[in-house]
PDB file of the backbone (N, CA, C, O) and the ligand in Angstrom, with CONECT records:
HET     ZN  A 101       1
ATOM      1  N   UNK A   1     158.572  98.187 106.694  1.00  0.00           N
ATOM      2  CA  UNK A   1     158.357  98.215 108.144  1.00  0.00           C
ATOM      3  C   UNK A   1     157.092  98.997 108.489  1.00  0.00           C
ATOM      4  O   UNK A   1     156.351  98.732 109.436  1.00  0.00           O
ATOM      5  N   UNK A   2     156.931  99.972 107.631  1.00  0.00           N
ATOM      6  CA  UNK A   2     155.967 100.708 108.020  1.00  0.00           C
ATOM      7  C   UNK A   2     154.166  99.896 107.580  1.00  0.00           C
ATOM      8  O   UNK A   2     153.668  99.334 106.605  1.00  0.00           O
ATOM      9  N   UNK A   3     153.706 100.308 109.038  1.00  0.00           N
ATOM     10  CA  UNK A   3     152.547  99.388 108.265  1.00  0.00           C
ATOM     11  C   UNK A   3     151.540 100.372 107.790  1.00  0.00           C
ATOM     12  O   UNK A   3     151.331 101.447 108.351  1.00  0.00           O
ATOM     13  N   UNK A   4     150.893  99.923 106.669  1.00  0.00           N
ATOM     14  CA  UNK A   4     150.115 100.560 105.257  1.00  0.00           C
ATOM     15  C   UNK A   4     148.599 100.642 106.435  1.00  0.00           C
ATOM     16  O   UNK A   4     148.264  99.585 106.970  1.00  0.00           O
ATOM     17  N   UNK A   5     147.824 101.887 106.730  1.00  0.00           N
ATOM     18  CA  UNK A   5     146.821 101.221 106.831  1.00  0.00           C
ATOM     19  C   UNK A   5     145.784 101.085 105.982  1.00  0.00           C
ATOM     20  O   UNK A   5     145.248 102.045 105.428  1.00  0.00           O
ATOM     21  N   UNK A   6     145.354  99.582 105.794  1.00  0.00           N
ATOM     22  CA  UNK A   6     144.892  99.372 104.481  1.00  0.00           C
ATOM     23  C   UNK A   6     143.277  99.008 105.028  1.00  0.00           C
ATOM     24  O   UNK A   6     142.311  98.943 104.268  1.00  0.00           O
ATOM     25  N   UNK A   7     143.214  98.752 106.782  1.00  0.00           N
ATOM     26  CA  UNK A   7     142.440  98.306 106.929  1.00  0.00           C
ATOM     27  C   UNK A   7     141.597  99.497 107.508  1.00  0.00           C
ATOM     28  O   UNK A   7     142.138 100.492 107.991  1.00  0.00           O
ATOM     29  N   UNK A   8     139.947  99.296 107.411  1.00  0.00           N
ATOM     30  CA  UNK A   8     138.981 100.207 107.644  1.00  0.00           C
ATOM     31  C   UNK A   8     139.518 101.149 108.794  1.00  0.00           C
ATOM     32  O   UNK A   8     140.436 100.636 109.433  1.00  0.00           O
ATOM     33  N   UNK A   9     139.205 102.209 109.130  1.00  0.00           N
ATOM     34  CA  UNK A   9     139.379 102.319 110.365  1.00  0.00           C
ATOM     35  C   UNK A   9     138.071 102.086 111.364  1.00  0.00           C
ATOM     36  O   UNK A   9     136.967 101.864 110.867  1.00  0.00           O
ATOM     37  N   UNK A  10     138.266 102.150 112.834  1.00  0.00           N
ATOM     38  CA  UNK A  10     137.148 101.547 113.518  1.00  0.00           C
ATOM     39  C   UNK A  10     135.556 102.543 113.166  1.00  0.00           C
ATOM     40  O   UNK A  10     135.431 103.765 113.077  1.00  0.00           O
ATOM     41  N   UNK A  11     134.531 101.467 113.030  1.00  0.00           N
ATOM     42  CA  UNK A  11     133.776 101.979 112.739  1.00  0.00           C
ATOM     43  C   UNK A  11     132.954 103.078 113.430  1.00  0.00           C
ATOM     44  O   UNK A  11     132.789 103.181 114.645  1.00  0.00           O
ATOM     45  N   UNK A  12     132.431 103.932 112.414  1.00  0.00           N
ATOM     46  CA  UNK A  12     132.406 105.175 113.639  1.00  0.00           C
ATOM     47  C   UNK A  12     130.548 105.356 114.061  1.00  0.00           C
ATOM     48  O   UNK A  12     130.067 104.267 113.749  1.00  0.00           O
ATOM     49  N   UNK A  13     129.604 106.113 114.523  1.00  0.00           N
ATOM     50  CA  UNK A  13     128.374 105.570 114.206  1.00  0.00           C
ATOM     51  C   UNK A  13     127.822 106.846 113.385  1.00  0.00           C
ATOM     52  O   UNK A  13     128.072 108.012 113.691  1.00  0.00           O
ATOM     53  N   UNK A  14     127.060 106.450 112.332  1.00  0.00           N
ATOM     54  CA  UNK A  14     126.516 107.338 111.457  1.00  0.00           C
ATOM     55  C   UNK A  14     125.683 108.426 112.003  1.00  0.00           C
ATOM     56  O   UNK A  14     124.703 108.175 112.703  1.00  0.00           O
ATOM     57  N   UNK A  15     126.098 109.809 111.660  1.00  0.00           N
ATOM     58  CA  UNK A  15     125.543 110.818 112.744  1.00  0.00           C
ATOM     59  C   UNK A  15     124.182 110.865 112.372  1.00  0.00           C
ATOM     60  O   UNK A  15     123.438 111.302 113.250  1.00  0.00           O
ATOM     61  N   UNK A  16     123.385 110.357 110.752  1.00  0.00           N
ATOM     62  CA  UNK A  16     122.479 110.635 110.489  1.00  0.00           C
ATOM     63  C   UNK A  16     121.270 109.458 111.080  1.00  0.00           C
ATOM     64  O   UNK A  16     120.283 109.844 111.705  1.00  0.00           O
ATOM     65  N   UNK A  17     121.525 107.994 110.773  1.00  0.00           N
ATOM     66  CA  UNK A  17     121.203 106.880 111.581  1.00  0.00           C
ATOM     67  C   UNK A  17     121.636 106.145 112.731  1.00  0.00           C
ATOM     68  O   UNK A  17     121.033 105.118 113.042  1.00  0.00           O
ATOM     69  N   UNK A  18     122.634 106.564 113.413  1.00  0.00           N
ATOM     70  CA  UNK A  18     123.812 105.870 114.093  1.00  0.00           C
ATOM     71  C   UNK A  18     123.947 104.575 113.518  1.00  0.00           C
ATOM     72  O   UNK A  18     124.907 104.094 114.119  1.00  0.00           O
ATOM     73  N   UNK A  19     123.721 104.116 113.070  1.00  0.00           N
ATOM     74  CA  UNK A  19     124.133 103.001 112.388  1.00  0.00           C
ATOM     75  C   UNK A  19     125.896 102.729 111.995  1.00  0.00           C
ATOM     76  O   UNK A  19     126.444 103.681 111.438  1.00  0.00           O
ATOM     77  N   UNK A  20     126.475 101.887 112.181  1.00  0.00           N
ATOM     78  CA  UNK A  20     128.162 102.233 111.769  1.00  0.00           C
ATOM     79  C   UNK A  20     128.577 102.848 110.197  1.00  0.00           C
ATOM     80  O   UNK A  20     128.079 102.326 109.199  1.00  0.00           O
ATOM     81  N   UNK A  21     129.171 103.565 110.128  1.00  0.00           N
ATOM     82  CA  UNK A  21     129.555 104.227 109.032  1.00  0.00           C
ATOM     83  C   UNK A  21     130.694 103.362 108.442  1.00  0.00           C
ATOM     84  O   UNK A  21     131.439 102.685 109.151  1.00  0.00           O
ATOM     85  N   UNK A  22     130.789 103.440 106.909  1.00  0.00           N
ATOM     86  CA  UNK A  22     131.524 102.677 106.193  1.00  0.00           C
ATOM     87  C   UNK A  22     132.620 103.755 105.563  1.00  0.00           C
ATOM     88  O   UNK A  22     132.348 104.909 105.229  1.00  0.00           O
ATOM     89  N   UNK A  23     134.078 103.037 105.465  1.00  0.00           N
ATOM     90  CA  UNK A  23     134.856 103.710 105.284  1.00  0.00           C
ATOM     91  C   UNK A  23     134.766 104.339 103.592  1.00  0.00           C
ATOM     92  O   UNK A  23     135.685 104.946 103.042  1.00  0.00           O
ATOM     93  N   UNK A  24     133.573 104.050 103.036  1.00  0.00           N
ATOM     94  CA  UNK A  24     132.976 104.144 101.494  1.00  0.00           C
ATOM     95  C   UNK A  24     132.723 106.056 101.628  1.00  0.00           C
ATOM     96  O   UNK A  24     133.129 106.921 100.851  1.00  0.00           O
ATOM     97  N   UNK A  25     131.913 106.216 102.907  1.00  0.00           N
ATOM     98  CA  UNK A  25     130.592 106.544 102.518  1.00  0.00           C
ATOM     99  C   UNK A  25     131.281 107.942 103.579  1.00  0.00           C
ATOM    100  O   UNK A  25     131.015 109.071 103.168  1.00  0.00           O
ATOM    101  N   UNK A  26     132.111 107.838 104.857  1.00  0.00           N
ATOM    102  CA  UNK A  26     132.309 107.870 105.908  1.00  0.00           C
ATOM    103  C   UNK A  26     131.971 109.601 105.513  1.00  0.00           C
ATOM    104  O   UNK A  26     132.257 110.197 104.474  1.00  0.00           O
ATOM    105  N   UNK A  27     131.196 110.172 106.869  1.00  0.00           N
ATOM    106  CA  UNK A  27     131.557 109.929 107.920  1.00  0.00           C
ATOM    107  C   UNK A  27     129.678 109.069 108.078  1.00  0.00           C
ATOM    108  O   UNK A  27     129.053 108.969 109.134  1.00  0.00           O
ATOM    109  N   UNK A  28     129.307 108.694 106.995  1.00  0.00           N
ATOM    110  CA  UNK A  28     128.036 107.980 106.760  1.00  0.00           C
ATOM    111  C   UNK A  28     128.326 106.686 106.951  1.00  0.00           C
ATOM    112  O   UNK A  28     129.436 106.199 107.163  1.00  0.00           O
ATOM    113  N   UNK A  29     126.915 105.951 106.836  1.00  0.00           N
ATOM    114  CA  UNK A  29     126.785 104.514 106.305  1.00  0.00           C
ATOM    115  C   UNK A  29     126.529 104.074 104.843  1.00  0.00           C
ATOM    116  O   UNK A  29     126.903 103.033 104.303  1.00  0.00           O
ATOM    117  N   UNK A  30     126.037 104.773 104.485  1.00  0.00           N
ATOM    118  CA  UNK A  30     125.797 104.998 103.327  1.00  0.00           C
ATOM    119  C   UNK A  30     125.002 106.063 102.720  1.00  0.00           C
ATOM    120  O   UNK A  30     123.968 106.512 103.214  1.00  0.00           O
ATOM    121  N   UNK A  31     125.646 106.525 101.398  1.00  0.00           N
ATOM    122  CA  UNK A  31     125.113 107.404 100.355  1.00  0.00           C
ATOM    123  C   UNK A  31     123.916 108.337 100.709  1.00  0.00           C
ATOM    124  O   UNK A  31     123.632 109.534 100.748  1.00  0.00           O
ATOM    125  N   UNK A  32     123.407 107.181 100.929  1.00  0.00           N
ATOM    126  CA  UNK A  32     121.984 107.886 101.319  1.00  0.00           C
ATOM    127  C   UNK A  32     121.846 108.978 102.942  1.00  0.00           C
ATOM    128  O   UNK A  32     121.167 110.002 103.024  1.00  0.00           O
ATOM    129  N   UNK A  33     122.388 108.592 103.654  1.00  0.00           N
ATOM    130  CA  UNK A  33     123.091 109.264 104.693  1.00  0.00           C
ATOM    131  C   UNK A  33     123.516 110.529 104.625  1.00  0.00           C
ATOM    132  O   UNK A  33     123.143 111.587 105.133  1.00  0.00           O
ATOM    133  N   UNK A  34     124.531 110.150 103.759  1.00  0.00           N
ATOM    134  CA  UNK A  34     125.472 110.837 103.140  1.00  0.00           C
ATOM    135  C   UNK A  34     124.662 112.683 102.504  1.00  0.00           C
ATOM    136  O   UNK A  34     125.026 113.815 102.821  1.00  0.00           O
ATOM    137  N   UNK A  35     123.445 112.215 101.497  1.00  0.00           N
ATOM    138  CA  UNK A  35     122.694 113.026 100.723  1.00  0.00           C
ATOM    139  C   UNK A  35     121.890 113.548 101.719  1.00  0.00           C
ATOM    140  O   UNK A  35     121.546 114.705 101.476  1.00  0.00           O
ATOM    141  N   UNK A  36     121.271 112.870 103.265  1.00  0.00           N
ATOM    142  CA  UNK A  36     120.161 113.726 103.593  1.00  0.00           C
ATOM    143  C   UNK A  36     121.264 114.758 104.841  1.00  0.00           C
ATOM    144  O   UNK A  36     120.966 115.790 105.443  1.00  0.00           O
ATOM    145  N   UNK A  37     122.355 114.081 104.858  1.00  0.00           N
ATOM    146  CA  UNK A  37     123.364 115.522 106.120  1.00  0.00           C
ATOM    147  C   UNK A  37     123.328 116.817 104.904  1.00  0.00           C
ATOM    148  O   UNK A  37     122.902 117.943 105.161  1.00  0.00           O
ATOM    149  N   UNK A  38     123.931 116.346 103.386  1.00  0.00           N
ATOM    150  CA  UNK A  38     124.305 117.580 103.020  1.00  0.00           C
ATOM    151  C   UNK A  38     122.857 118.022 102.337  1.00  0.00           C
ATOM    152  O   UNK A  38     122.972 119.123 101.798  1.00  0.00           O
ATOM    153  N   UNK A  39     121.745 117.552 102.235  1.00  0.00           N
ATOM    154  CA  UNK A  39     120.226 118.218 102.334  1.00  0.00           C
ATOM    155  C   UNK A  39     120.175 119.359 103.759  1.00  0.00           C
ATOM    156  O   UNK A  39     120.032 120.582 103.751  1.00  0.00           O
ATOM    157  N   UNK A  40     120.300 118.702 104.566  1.00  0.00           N
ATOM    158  CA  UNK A  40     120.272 119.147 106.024  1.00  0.00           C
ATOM    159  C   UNK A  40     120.706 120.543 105.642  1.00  0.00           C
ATOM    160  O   UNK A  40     120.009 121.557 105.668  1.00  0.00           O
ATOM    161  N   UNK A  41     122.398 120.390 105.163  1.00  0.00           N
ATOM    162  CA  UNK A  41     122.929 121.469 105.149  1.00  0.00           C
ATOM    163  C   UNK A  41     122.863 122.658 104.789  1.00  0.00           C
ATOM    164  O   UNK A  41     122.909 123.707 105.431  1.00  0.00           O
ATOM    165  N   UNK A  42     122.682 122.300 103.044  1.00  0.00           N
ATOM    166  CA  UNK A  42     121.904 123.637 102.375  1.00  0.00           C
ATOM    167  C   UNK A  42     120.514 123.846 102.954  1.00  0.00           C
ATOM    168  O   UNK A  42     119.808 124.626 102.315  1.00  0.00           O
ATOM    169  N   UNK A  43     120.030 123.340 103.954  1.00  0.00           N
ATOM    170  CA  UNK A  43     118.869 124.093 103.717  1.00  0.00           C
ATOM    171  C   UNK A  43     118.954 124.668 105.084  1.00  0.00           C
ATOM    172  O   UNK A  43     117.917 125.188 105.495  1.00  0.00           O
ATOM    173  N   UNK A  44     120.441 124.678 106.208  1.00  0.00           N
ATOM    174  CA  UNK A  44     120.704 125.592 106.941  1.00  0.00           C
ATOM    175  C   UNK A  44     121.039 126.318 107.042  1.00  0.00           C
ATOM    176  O   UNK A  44     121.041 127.001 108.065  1.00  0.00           O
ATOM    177  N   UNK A  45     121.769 126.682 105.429  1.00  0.00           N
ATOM    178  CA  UNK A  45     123.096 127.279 104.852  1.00  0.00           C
ATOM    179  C   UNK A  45     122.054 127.793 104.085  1.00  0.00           C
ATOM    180  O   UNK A  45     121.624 128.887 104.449  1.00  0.00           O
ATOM    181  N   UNK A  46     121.641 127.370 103.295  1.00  0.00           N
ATOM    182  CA  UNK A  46     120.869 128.706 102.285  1.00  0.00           C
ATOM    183  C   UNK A  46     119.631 129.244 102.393  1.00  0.00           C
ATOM    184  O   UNK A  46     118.953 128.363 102.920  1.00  0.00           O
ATOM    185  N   UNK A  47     118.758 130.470 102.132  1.00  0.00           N
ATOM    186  CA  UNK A  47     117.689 130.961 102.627  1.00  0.00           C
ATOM    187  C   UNK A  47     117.365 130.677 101.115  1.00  0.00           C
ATOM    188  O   UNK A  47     118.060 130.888 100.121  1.00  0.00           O
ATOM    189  N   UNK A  48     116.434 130.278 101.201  1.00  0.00           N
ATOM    190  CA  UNK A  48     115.948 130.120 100.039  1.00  0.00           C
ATOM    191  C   UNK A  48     114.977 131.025  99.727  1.00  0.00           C
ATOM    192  O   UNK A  48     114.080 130.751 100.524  1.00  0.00           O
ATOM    193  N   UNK A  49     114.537 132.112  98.923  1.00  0.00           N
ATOM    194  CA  UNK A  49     114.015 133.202  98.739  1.00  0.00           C
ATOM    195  C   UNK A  49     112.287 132.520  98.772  1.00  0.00           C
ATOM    196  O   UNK A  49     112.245 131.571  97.988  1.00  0.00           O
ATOM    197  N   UNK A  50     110.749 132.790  99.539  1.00  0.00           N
ATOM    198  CA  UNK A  50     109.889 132.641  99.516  1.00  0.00           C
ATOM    199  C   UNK A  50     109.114 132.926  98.093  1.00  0.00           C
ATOM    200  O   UNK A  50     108.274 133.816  97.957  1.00  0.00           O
ATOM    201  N   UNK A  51     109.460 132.185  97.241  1.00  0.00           N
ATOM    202  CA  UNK A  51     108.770 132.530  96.234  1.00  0.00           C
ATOM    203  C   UNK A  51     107.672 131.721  96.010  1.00  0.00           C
ATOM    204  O   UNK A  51     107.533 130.513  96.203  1.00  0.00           O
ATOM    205  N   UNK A  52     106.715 132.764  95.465  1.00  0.00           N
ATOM    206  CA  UNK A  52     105.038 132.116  95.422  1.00  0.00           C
ATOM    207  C   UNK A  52     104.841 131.357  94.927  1.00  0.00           C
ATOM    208  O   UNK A  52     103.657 131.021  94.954  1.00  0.00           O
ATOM    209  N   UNK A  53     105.604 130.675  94.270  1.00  0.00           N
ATOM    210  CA  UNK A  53     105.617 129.265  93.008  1.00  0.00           C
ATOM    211  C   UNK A  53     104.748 128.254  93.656  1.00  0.00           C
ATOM    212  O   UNK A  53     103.820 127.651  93.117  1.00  0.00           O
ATOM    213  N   UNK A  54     105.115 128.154  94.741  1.00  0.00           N
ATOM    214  CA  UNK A  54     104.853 127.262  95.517  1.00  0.00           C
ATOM    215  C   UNK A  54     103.449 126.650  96.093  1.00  0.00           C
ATOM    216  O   UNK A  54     102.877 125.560  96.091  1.00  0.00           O
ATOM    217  N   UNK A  55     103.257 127.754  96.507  1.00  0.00           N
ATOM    218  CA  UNK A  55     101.835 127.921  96.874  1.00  0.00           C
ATOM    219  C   UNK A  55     100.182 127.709  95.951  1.00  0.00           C
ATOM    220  O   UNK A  55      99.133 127.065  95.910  1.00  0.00           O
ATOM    221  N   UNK A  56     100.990 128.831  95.313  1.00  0.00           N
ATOM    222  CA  UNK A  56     100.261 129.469  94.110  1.00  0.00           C
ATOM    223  C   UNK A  56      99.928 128.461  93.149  1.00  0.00           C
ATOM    224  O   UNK A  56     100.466 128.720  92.073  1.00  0.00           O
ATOM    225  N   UNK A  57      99.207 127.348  93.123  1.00  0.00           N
ATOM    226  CA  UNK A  57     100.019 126.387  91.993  1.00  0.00           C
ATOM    227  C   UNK A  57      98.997 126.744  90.523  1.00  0.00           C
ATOM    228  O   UNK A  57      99.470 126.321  89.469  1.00  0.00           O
ATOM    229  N   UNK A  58      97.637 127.497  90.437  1.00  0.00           N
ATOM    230  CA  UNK A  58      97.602 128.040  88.821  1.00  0.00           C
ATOM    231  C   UNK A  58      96.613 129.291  89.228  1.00  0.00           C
ATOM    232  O   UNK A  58      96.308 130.290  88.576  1.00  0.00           O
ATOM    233  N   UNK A  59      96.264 128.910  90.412  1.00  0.00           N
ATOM    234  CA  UNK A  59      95.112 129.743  90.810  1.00  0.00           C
ATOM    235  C   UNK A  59      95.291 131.686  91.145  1.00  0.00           C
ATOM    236  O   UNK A  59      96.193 132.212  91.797  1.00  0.00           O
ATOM    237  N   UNK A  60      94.297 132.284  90.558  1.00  0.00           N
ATOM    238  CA  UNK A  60      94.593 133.882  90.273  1.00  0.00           C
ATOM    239  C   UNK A  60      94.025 134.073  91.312  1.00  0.00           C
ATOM    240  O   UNK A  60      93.273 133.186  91.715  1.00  0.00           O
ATOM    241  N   UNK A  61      94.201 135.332  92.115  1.00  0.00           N
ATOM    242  CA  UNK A  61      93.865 136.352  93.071  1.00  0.00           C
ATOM    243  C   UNK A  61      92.572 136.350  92.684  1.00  0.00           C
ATOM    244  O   UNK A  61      92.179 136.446  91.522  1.00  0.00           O
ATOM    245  N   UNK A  62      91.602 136.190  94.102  1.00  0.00           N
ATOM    246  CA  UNK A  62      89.827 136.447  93.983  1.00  0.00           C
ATOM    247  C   UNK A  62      90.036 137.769  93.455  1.00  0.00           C
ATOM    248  O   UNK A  62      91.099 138.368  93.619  1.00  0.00           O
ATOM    249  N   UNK A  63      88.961 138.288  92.765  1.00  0.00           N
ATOM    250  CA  UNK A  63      89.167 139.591  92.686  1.00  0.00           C
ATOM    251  C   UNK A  63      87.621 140.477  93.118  1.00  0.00           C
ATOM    252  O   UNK A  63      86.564 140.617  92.503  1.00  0.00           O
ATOM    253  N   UNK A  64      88.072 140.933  94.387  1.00  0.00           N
ATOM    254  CA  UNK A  64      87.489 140.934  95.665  1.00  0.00           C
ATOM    255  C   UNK A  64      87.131 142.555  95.229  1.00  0.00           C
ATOM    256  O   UNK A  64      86.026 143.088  95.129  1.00  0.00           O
ATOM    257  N   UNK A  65      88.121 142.969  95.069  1.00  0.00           N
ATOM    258  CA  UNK A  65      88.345 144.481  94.754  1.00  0.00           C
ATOM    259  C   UNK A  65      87.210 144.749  93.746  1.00  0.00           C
ATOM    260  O   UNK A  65      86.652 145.835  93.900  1.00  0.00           O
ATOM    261  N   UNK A  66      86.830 144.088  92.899  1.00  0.00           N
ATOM    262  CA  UNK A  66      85.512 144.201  92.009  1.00  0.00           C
ATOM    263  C   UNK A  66      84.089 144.562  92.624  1.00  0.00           C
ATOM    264  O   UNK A  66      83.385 145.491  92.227  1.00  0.00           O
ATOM    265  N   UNK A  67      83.729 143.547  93.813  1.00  0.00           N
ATOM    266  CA  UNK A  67      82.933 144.254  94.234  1.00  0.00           C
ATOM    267  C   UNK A  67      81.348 143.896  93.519  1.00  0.00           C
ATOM    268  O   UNK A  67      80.294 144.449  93.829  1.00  0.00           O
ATOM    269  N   UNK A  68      81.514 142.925  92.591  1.00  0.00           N
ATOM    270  CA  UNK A  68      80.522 143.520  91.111  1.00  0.00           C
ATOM    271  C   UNK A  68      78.900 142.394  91.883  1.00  0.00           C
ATOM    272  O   UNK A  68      77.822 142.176  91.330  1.00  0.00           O
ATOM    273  N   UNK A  69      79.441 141.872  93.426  1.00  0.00           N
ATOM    274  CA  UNK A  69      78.107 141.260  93.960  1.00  0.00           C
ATOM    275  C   UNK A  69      77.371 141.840  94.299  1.00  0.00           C
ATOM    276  O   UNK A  69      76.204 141.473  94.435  1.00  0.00           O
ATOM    277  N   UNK A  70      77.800 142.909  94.542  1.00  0.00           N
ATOM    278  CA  UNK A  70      76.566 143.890  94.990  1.00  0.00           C
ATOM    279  C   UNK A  70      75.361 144.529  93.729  1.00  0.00           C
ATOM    280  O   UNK A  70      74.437 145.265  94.076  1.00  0.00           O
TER     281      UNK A  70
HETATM  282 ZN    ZN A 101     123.371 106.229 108.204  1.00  0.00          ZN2+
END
């Protein structure tokens, strides 16, 4: 008697594209959706420490402090 629900539920719209979300993926449309909310997340959720890696990519400090133009 009891009915199974087997069927999707109504589609909802994808918070990241609005696009309808699939009961796969939900509360996405898909995967991909899916990966850039919880991107979103950690990077609201975690501070990511400023490290110079970044920047810096081989290049050394002028070394200004030398002086040796004069
Ligand atoms: Zn989407």
């Amino acid at each position: 008697m009891a009915e199974i629900e087997d069927k999707a539920p109504p589609a909802r719209a994808c918070p990241i594209c609005g696009k309808p979300a699939l009961a796969k993926f939900r509360p996405f449309c898909s995967a991909r959706c899916a990966d850039i909310d919880l991107g979103r997340w950690l990077k609201g959720s975690y501070v990511i420490p400023g490290e110079p890696l970044d920047e810096a990519d081989d290049v050394p400090p002028n070394p200004r402090e030398s002086g040796r133009d004069h």
